[in-house]
N, C-alpha and C positions, 0 to 999 in steps of 0.2 A: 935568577930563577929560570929565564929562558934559554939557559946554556943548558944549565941540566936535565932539560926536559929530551926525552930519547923513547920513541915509537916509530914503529916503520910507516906508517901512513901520517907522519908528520914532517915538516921538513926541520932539520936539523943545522942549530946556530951555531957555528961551529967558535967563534966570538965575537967579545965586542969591544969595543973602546968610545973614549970620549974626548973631543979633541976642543982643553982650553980656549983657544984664540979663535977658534970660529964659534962656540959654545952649540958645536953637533956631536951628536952620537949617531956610530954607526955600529950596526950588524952585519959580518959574514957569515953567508949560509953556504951548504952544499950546492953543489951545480947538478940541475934539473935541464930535463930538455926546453920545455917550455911550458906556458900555461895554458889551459884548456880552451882559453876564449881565444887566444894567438893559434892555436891548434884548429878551429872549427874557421877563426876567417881566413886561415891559409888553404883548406882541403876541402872546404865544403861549395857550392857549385848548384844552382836554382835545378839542377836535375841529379844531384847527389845532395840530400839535404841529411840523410841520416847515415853520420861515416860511420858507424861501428853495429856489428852483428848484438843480438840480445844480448846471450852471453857476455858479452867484453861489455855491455851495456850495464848488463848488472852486477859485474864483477867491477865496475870503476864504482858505481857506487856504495857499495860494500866498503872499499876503502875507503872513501871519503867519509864515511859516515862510521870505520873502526878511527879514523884520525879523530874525527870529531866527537867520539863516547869516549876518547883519555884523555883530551882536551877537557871536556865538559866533566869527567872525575879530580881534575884539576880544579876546577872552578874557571875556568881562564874559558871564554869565552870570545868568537871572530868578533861579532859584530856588524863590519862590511863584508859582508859572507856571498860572494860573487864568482864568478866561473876563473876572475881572475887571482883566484885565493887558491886554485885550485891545479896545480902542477905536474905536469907528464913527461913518464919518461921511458920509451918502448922498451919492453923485456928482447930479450935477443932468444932464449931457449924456447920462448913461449911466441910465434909470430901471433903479430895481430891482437897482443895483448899489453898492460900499460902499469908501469910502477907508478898508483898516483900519490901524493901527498898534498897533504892542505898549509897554505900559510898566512902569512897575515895576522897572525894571531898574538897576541900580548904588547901590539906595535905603540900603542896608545899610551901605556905609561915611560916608552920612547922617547917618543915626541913631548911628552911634556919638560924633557930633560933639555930639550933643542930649541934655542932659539929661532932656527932657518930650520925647516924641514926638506932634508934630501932626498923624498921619495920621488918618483916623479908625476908628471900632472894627471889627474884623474884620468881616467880611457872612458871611451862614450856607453861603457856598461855600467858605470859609476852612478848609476839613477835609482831613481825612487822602484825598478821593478822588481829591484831583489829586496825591499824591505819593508817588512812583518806589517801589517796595521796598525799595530800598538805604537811601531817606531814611526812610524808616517805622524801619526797624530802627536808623537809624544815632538817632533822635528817642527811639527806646526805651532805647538805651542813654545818652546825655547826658542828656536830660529837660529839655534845655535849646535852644531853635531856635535863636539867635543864634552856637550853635559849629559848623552845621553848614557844610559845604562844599559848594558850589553844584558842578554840574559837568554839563557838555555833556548826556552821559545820560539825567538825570533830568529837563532840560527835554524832550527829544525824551518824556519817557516823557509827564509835562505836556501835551505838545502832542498828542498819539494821544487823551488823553483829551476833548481839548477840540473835538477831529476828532468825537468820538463826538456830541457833544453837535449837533454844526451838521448831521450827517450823520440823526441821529433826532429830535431837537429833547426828546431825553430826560435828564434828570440822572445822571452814571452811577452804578448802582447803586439809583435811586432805586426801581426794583420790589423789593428784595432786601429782609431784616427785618431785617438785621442791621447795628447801629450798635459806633459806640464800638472799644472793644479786639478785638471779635468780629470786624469789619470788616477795624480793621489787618492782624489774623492772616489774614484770607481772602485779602487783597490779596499779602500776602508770602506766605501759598501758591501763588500764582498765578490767584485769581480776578479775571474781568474780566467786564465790564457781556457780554450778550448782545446782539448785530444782529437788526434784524426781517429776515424771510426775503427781503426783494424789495431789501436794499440792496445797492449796485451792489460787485461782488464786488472788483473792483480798489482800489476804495478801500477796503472792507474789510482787502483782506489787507496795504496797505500803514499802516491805523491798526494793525492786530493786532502787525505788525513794527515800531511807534514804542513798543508797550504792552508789548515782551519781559521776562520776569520777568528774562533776565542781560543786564545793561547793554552787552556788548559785540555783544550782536545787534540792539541797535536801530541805522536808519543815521541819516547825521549830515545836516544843513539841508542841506545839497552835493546829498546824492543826494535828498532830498526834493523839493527843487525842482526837481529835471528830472526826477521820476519826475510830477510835479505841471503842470507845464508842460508835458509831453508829455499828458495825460488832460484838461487843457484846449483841446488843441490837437485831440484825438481829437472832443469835446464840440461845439466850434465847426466843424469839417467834417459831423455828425453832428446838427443842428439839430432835423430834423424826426420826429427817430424816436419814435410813440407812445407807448411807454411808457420814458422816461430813466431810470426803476430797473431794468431789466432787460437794456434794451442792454450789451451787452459788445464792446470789443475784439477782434480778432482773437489778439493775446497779450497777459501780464501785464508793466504796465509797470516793478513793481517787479524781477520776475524778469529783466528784460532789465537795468536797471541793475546786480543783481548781477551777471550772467554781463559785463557792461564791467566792473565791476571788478578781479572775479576775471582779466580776460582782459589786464588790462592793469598788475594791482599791479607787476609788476614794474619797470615805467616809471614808477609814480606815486612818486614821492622825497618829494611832500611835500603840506600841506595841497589838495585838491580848489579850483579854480578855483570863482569865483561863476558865476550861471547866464547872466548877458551874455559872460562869455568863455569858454564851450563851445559852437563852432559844431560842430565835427568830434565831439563826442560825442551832440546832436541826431542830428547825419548822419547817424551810425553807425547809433541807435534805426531812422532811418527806413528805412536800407534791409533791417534783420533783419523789421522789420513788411511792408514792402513783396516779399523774398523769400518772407516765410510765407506773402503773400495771393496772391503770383502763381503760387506753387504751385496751389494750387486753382481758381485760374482758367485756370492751363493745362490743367488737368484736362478744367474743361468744355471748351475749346476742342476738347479731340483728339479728346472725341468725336466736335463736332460735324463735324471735319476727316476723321475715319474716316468718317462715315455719306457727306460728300460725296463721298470718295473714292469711295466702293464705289460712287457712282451715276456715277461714271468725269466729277467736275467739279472737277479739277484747277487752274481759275483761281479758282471758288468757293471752294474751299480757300485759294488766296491771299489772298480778300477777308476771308474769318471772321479770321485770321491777322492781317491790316493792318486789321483795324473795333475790336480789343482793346485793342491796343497804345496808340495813340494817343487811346484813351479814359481809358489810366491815366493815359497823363503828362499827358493835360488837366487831371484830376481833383487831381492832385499838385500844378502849377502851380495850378490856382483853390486849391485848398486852403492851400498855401503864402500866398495875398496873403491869404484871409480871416482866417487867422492873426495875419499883419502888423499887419492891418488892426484884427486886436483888440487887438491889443495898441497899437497906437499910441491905440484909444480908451481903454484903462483907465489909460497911462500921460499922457495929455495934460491930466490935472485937478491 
């Protein structure tokens, strides 16, 4: 089954074998440059802690999280869902930007085929901070990894954490003193790493909604990725603005996804379509953003349509009226092709 699974933000087995006399299985896979956690402790530096611009920030996770919604249509779920699952490899057309794929994944019914497991030895991210509450607790009671149950949740919880890491270039938790059993307990209270004050608050609240202490509030790769694709698309119309941690949206992308779903459970019968076949739920996003912002630009209009009036210029009023208009829908078409346009560069490697 793992041969024939084929997505671009997956990485790819390309075969396998099982070898009698030693009773191991192995896998080949494609060649990647490296993984993400090899990546941050080779280039990162106590006065360089966050290596990647927004953009490239939220465009790796996009991917990790389109790898992880065809995984999860699969059913095939990480499990150990860590930064080291998680594989880069630089675009050459696109500088400064990263082919990612996720792996790790379906390894487990592997290993049970092996007597000797040839993976190699855990790495010091192998710990309890990338895993969900339910798995902590469910590890305390087995005492055993190998009986746990993977399941949709607990990567979303996995991936919030690994959100943290690309978003502050911080280990989570890694200011905190407390290791070991002290740690698990904090985690299954409900502690989570703290944001510095200037990160950009949409992507906050939507890592904060991947890291919910009850599994059934986190949401699933579906709505990730168009909450995620939409704040890509906000990013690439939004190029030049000074300072990229403070800019904000006019609203929150995650909250507009919940209010579609809420608005629409009743028509949704069954699993959420991937994010290539939701034109009409894009749409939808764009016109609630686009009524939110022309409210306030009609605002300013009317003043300026009151103050011409009272000087009795009745056609000048006409022009302020038609100079608005048509500067939105310009702005919506250019915006709409720069879009395209990005996305046909990140998908064309």
């Amino acid at each position: 089954m793992l041969l024939s699974l084929s997505h671009p933000n997956i990485v790819q087995y390309l075969c396998g074998f099982y070898d009698e006399n030693k009773k191991e299985c192995f896998l080949v896979m494609e060649l990647m440059a490296k993984d993400f956690f090899s990546y941050i402790k080779e280039n990162s530096s106590p006065k360089k802690r966050v290596l990647f611009p927004l953009p490239t920030v939220v465009d790796i996770m996009l991917q990790i999280a389109r790898g992880m919604e065809f995984l999860h249509s699969r059913k095939i779920y990480v499990g150990d869902f860590n930064p080291s699952n998680v594989l880069l490899k630089p675009r050459k057309a696109t500088e400064g930007y990263f082919h990612v794929k996720v792996s790790g994944f379906g390894l487990t019914s592997v290993k049970k085929h092996s007597s000797r497991h040839s993976s190699p030895e855990p790495s010091p991210i192998d710990t309890c901070i990338w895993h969900a509450p339910e798995v902590l607790a469910e590890q305390g009671q087995a005492r055993n990894s190998s009986s746990r149950k993977f399941t949709e949740k607990a990567d979303v919880y996995s991936f919030g954490m690994i959100c943290f890491q690309l978003l502050t270039g911080k280990l989570p938790f890694e200011d905190g003193h407390l290791q070991g059993d002290q740690m698990i307990n904090n985690i299954r209270a409900g502690e989570r790493p703290l944001f510095p004050s200037l990160s950009p608050k949409y992507l906050v609240n939507l890592t904060k909604k991947c890291w919910h202490t009850e599994p059934s509030y986190r949401p699933t790769f579906s709505s990730i990725c168009r909450v995620l694709r939409y704040i890509k698309k906000f990013l690439v119309m939004n190029p030049n603005d000074g300072q990229p941690y403070i800019q904000s949206p006019p609203v929150d992308f995650y909250d507009l996804e919940a209010g579609f779903l809420k608005k629409f459970q009743g028509e949704v019968t069954c699993d959420l379509p991937s994010v290539s076949q939701i034109p009409f739920q894009m749409f939808s996003y764009r016109l609630i953003e686009k009524e939110k912002t022309c409210v306030h630009i009609k605002f300013k209009n009317s003043e300026a349509v009151s103050e011409a009036a009272s000087n009795g210029c009745d056609e000048s009023n006409s022009v302020v009226e038609d100079r608005h208009v048509p500067a939105i829908d310009a702005r919506s078409f250019t915006s709409d092709v720069k879009s395209v346009c990005f996305d046909m560069k990140v998908y064309s490697h």
